[in-house]
C-alpha positions in Angstrom: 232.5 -155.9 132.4 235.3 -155.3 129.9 233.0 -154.9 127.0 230.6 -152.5 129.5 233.5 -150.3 130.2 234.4 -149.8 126.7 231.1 -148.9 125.6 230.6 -146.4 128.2 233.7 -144.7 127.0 232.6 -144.6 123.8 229.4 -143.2 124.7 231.2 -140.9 126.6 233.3 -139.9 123.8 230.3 -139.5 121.4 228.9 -136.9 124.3 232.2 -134.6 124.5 232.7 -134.6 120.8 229.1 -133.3 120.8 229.5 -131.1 123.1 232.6 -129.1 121.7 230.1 -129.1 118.4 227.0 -127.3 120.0 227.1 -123.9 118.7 225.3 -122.5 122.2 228.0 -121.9 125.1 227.7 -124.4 127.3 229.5 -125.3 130.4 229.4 -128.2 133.5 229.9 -126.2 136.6 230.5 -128.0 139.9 227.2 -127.2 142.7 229.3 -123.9 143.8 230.1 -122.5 140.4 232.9 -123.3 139.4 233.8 -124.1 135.6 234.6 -128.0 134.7 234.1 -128.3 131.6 233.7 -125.9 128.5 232.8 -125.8 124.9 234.5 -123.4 122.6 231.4 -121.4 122.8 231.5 -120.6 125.5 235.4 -120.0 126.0 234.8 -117.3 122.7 232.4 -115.7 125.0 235.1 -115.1 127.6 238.0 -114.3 124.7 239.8 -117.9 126.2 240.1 -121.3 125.2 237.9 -123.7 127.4 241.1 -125.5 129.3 241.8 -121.9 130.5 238.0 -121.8 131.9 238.7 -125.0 134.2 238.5 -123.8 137.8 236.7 -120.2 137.0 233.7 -119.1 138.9 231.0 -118.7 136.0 229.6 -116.0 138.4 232.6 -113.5 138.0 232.7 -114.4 134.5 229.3 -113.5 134.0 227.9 -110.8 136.3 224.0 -111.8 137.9 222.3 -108.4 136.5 219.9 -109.1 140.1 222.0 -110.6 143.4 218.5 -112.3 144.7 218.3 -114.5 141.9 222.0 -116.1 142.7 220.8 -115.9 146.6 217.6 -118.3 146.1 219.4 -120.3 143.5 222.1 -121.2 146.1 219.5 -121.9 148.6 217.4 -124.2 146.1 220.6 -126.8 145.5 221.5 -126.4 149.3 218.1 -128.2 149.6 218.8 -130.5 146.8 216.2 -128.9 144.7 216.4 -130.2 141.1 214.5 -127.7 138.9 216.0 -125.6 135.8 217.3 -122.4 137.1 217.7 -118.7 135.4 219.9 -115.8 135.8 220.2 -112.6 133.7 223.6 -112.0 133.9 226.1 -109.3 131.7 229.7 -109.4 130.7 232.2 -107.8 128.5 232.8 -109.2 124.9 236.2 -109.7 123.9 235.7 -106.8 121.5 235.0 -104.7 124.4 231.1 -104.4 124.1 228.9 -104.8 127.1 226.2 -108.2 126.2 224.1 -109.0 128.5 221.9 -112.6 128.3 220.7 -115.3 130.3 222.3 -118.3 132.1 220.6 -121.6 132.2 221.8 -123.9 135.3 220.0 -127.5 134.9 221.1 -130.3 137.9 222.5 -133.2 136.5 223.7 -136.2 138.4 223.8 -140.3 137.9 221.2 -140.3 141.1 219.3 -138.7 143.3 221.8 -139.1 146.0 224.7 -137.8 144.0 225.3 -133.9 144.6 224.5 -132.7 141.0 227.2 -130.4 138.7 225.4 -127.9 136.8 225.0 -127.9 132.6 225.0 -124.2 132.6 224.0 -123.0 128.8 223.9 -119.1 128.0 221.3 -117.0 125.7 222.8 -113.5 124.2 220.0 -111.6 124.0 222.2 -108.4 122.5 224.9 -105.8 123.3 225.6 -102.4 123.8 228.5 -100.2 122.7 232.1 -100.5 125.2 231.8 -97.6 128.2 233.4 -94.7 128.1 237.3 -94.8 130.0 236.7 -93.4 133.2 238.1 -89.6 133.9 241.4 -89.5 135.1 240.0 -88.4 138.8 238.4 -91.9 138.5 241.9 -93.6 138.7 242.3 -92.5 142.7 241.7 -95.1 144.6 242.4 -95.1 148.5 245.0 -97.5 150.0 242.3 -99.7 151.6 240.8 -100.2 147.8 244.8 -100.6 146.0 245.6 -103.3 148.5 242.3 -105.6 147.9 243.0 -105.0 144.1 246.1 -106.0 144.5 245.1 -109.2 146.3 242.7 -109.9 143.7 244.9 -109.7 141.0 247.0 -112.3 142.8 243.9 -114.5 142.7 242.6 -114.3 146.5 239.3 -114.7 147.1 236.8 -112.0 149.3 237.7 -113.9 152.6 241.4 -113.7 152.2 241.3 -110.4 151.3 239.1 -109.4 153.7 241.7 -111.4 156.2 244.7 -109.3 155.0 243.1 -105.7 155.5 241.3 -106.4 158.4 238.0 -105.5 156.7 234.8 -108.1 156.8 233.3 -109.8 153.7 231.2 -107.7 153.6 233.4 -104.5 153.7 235.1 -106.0 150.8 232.5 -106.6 148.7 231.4 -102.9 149.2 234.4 -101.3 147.7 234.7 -103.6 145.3 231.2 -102.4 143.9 231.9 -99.3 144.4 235.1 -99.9 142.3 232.5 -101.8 139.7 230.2 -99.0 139.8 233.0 -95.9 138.9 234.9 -97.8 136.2 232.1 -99.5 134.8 233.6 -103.1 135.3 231.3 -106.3 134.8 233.5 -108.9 137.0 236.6 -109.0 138.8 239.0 -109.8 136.2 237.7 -106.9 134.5 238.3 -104.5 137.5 241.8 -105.8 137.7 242.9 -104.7 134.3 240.9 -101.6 134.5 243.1 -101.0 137.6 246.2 -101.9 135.3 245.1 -99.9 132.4 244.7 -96.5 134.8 248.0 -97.3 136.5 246.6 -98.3 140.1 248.7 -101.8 139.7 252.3 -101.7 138.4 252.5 -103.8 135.5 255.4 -106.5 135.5 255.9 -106.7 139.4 255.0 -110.1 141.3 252.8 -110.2 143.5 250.8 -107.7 142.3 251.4 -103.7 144.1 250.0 -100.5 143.8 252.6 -98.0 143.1 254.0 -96.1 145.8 252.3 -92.8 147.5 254.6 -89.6 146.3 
């Protein structure tokens, strides 16, 4: 048993040293999306180191280009559906240009039984040129949409923000696209520095606040 153990270590050892090697960004996501494991690849992709990706959702890291596809994904791997799955996603480059690609999700698990993690692997298929800075007109926001990018930036997720303004999921989500939409952000942590940059979060206060209403 001894002698089983240690080879299966060293097997395993062989796999991450391999893994950090791979040139493609590649990451193990649990079945809801969330980062486990990363190769420096992928962490480049994200301007991070891979320990700083444990615990991310790959989904706000890279933003599905079609909601639909993430839909009938999630669906698939409710149903314990084991088949390669594809999603054109887009993000922002840590030079500031807007790529865009595609994520690979492939089920892996010791059995059938086992709820799989994900081997997620990304294709850059090209970039285009960072977005213009919104206007400065573009920096009002209305107290509803400060106080859910204030949550945000404190790390809460739709349903406790939704919880602390009274709004639904769904009411959430919708100025948070619209937010998205005006300041050409790609994910959340993007909209949360964009709301930094134009001065809608005060920088160096804890927890995060919009400034006050003159």
């Amino acid at each position: 048993m001894d002698q089983a153990r240690q080879e299966a270590v060293t097997w395993r050892n062989r796999a991450l040293l391999l893994f950090d090697r791979i040139a493609m960004p590649v990451a193990v996501c649990d079945v809801y999306g969330a980062v486990l494991l990363a190769n420096p690849a992928m962490a480049a992709e994200c301007g991070t180191t891979p320990g700083r990706l444990r615990g991310r959702d790959v989904l706000e890291l890279f933003s599905p280009r079609e909601a639909t596809q993430v839909e009938r994904i999630a669906q698939a791997l409710r149903l314990r559906h084991r088949s390669r799955y594809q999603v054109s996603v887009r993000w922002r480059a840590p030079g500031g240009a807007e790529r865009y690609g595609e994520l690979t999700a492939d089920p892996v698990s010791d059995t059938a039984e086992d709820t799989p993690a994900l081997l997620v692997m990304l294709r850059v298929d090209g970039d285009r040129a960072p977005s213009p800075a919104p206007p400065a007109g573009q920096a009002r926001v209305t107290p509803v949409e400060a106080r859910i990018l204030a949550l945000l930036a404190a790390g809460a997720t739709t349903a406790r923000a939704a919880r602390e303004t009274g709004l639904t999921t769904d009411g959430v989500t919708y100025h948070l696209r619209r937010l998205s939409s005006r300041w050409h952000a790609t994910n959340r942590t993007e909209l949360v520095a964009r709301a930094y940059a134009l001065g809608v979060l005060t920088p160096g206060v804890w927890p995060p606040e919009a400034p006050a209403a003159e």
